[in-house]
MILOGU-681874 format. One record per residue (C-alpha): x, y, z; residue in one letter. Coordinates in steps of 0.5 Angstrom, whole numbers, plus 500, padded with zeros to 3 digits. Each point is the difference from the previous one (the first is absolute). Example, Ala and Ser with C-alpha at 12.3 -4.5 7.8 and 13.67 -1.06 7.14 Angstrom:
525491516A;502507498S;
END
This chain:
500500500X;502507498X;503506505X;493504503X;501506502X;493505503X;497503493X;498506506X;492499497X;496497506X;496495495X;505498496X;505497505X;508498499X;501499492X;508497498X;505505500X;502501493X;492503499X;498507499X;494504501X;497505496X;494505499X;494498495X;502508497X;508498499X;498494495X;493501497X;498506496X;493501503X;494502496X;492500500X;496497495X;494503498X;492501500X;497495495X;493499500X;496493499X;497504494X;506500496X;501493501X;500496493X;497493499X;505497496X;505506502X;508499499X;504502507X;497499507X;498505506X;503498506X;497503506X;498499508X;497494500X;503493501X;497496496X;501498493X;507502502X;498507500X;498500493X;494505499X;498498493X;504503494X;501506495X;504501493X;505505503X;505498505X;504507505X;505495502X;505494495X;505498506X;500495505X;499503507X;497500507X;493503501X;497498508X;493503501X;499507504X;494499503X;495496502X;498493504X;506499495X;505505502X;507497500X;500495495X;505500495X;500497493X;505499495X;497503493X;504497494X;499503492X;495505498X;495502505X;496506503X;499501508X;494504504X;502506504X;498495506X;507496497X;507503502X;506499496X;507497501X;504501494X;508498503X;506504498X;503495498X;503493498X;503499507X;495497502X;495493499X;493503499X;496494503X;504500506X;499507502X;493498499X;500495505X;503503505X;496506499X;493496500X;502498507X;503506502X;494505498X;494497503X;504503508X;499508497X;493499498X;496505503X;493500503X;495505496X;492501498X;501494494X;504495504X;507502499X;506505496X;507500498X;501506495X;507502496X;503503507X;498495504X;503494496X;507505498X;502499507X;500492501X;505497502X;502494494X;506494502X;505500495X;504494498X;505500496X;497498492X;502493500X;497499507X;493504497X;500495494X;501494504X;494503505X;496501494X;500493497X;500496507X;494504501X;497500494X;500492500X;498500507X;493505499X;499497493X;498493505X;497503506X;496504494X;497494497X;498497506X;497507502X;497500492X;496492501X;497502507X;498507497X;496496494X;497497506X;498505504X;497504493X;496493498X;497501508X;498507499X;497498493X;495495503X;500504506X;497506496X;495497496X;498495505X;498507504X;497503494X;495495498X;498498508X;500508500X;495500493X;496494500X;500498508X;500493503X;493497498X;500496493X;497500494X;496506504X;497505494X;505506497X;499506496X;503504497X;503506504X;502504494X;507501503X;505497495X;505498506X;496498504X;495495496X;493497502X;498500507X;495496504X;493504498X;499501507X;506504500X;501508498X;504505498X;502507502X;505506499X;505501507X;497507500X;493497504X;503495504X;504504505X;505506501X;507502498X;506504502X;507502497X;502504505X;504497504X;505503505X;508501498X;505497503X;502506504X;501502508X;498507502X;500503507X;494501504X;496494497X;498492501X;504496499X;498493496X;502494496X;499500493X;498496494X;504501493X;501498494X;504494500X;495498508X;495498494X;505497495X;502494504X;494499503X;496499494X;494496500X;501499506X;497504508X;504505502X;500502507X;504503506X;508500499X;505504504X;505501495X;495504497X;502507498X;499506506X;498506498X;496506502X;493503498X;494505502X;494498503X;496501495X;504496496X;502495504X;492499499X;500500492X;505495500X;498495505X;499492499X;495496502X;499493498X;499498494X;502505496X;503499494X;507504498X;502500493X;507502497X;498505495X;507502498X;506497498X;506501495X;498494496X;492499499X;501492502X;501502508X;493505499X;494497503X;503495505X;495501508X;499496505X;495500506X;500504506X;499493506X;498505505X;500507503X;506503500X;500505506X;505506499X;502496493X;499505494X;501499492X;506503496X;500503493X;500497493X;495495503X;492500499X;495498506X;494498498X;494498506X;493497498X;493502502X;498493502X;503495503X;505496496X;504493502X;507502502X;503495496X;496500494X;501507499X;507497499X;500496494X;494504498X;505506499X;506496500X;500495494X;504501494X;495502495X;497507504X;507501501X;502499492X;494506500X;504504505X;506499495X;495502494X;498505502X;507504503X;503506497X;507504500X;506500498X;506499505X;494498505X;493497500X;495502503X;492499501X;495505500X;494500505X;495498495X;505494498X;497497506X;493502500X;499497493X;502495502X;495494499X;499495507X;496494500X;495501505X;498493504X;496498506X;504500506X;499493502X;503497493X;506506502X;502496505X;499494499X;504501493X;506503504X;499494505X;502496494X;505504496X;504501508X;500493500X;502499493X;505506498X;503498508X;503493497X;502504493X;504505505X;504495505X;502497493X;503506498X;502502505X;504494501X;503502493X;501507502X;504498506X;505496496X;501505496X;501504506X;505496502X;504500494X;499508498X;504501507X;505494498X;502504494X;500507504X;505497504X;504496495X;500506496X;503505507X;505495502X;502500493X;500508498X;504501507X;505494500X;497496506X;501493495X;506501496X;498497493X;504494497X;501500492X;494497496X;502494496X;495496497X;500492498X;502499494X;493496498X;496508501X;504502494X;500494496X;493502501X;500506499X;503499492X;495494498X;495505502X;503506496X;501495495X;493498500X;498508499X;505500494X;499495497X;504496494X;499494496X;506500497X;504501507X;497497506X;502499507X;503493501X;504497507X;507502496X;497508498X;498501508X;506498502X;504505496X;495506502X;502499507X;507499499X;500507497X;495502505X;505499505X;506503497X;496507499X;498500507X;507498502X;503506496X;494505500X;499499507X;506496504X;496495503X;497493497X;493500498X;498494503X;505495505X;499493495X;507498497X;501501492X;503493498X;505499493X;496494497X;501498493X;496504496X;501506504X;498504508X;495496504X;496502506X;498492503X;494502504X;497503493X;502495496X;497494504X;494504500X;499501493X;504494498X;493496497X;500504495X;506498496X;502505495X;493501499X;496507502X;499501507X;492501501X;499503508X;492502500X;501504508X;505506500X;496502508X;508499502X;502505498X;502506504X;507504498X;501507501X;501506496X;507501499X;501492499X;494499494X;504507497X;506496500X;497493497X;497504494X;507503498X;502493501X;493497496X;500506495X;508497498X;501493500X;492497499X;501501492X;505495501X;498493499X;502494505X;506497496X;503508499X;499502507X;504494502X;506500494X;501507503X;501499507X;505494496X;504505498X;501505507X;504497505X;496500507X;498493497X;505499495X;506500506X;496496505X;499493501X;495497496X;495498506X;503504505X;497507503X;502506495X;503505505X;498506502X;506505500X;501497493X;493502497X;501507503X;508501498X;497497492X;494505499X;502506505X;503504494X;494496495X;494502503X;
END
């Protein structure tokens, strides 16, 4: 293990001595993007745009012009996603919700930087009215470990191939996830819009998105069925007022379809009598999120479980009170399920921030049920969308487990708490690796035999010795007759002669960046040759011809022969 020393950053800790710390400011340009507007999005547009959000990785849509063609950082300035730092690659555009970090130079590797910072940035995020902020002069001032450029590269690839594994299995149980709110959602919606009773006479409720109903059932607009206010209290304290927990944004957010009730982490503010009135909550008050910075996050509500005392509700929410009485956890899925949201989304404007206006709610169309079926079919859906959740959360818990995983392995990296050892891959993974290319490219005249991949790893071997100073993969190179051999592959496609060698699954293959370049230059150059050519040229060079026929083929002799070739 390396020499550590105190970096004299509290939650970075020791790193090696030989490492350095530098401002965000000292090694990227830092820039903006700017307001782009879903109205300028194109169907079967060229170029992305980038913003806020963290799905899709970040992407927006698309439109024919791009502001920026290079690689560079962008992290998201604010939001629930603040902090998040993505690598953009190419022709993009970005939001002025995305910053820029375009480095000052080569002297760095542009993955690593963006590990070390998507660890790093989330500890300078601070709290604001729509979740979180890091702007421009905030992010200049982080500090950022820099190791010298080969550690970086190694960094980069070790993690790269070790985020891509836990990514995957992220990836399957996120599938999952998503397949259990698909049934979730649509078992919601049709108990929601046709009930428990079978075979029972529907109508047609003359609302595209909802369908037929049972006939005893009715339809009214929002507006005749209760109260609403959007005018909740900020997030501040002034002198001479109560004080009061408050409900937010993001209070709502996470607990969609669900009940909301009393909570002491809830924000303290203050406010007047007369407002502290005009924001109460009682039970069953629905809260709506009426605006967000992407539409998909506008109409998400819960349900108030009780009366909160000395609880009032925040801003960018809407609260609505019935008339008459309602069940509390019909109300949920009544407002909660995914096609009244997809109308939420529908009906939201903006451009840098999406909103919903007061008759947006009261448009809204609303079954209107009896209120024994209301809870007898919020009896039925808790039991049902209870068994749904202990499922998924089993899931979301895997997940957890393994996002955490990965922030401490990427942590540990980025200050040097593990120390990295050179990857080498086994020989059978690039042997793999061309038959796969040699399926992409391939050529009936010039097909990938036993005797043609031995070579290709031979020549595969001795480019990463000269470009790179360290072998590939630890199998020896043996000087048979008809040239250098890896034993293990050649047993392993042995059964095919001098046949084509035919592999159907590829799933194995998992080689980083830096090391695929390396295999295309050695493909791109040797793989027009045949077999019998590819041998009767490595006849003709000494690493094979000055060793013993059978014997390993020395490594000093492979890089003292190519070292001035290559």
């Amino acid at each position: 293990m390396k020499e550590m020393k105190d970096s004299g950053i509290e939650w970075i800790g020791n790193i090696p001595s030989d490492w350095k710390i530098g401002k965000v400011n000292q090694i990227f340009v830092i820039g903006r993007g700017r307001v782009i507007s879903q109205l300028e999005l194109h169907q079967n547009g060229k170029y992305p745009v980038y913003s806020s959000q963290t799905k899709y990785n970040g992407c927006l849509g698309y439109i024919n012009t791009y502001d920026f063609d290079r690689n560079q950082l962008t992290w998201t300035t604010d939001g629930a996603n603040a902090g998040t730092i993505f690598l953009r690659e190419g022709k993009h555009n970005c939001t002025n919700v995305c910053g820029t970090l375009l480095p000052k130079n080569d002297n760095n590797n542009l993955k690593y930087l963006k590990y070390s910072l998507e660890y790093i940035a989330v500890f300078h995020k601070r709290a604001d009215i729509n979740g979180y902020k890091i702007m421009n002069n905030e992010m200049a001032k982080i500090d950022i470990v820099l190791p010298s450029k080969d550690e970086q590269d190694k960094i980069a690839n070790y993690l790269d191939d070790k985020c891509k594994k836990i990514d995957d299995i992220i990836y399957k149980n996120t599938l999952i996830i998503e397949s259990l709110k698909e049934y979730k959602n649509s078992l919601i919606m049709e108990i929601i819009t046709k009930g428990l009773t079978k075979n029972i006479e529907l109508k047609d409720s003359g609302i595209e998105w909802i369908g037929s109903i049972p006939k005893h059932w009715n339809i009214e607009k929002l507006k005749y069925l209760g109260d609403f206010n959007s005018n909740g209290v900020d997030k501040k304290i002034y002198e001479n007022e109560k004080l009061y927990k408050s409900i937010h944004y993001m209070d709502v957010y996470k607990n969609s379809l669900k009940e909301i009730s009393n909570n002491e982490n809830y924000l303290m503010i203050s406010a007047n009598a007369e407002k502290a009135k005009k924001c109460d909550l009682l039970r069953g008050d629905v809260l709506f999120t009426n605006s967000s910075e992407i539409p998909e996050d506008i109409g998400h509500c819960t349900v108030v479980k009780g009366d909160l005392d000395n609880i009032l509700f925040g801003y960018h929410l809407m609260r609505f009170r019935f008339y008459n009485e309602m069940n509390l956890n019909y109300t949920k899925y009544l407002f909660g399920n995914y096609n009244t949201r997809k109308w939420f989304e529908y009906r939201a404007i903006g451009m840098t921030r999406y909103g919903l206006n007061l008759c947006d709610f009261k448009d809204l169309n609303t079954i209107i049920i009896p209120l024994k079926e209301q809870e007898q079919i919020s009896k039925y859906l808790d039991e049902k969308c209870n068994i749904i959740d202990n499922s998924m959360d089993k899931r979301i818990r895997t997940i957890g487990k393994l996002e955490e995983y990965k922030k401490a392995l990427i942590f540990e990296s980025v200050t040097g708490k593990i120390e990295i050892k050179d990857n080498m891959y086994e020989a059978s993974t690039i042997a793999l690796w061309f038959i796969f290319m040699n399926c992409k490219n391939r050529l009936e005249t010039n097909i990938m035999t036993n005797m043609k991949i031995q070579k290709l790893l031979y020549y595969a071997q001795v480019y990463h010795l000269i470009k790179n100073s360290k072998k590939l993969f630890n199998e020896d190179i043996l000087a048979w007759e008809h040239g250098p051999v890896i034993r293990e592959v050649y047993d392993q496609y042995r059964k095919f002669k001098d046949r084509e060698i035919i592999v159907k699954d590829f799933s194995d293959i998992n080689i980083d960046k830096q090391t695929e370049n390396l295999l295309m230059e050695v493909y791109s150059k040797y793989n027009g040759f045949t077999a019998v050519q590819l041998r009767n040229l490595t006849h003709k060079e000494k690493p094979w011809k000055n060793t013993k026929r059978d014997n390993v083929i020395d490594i000093d002799l492979i890089k003292n022969f190519y070292k001035d070739k290559i």
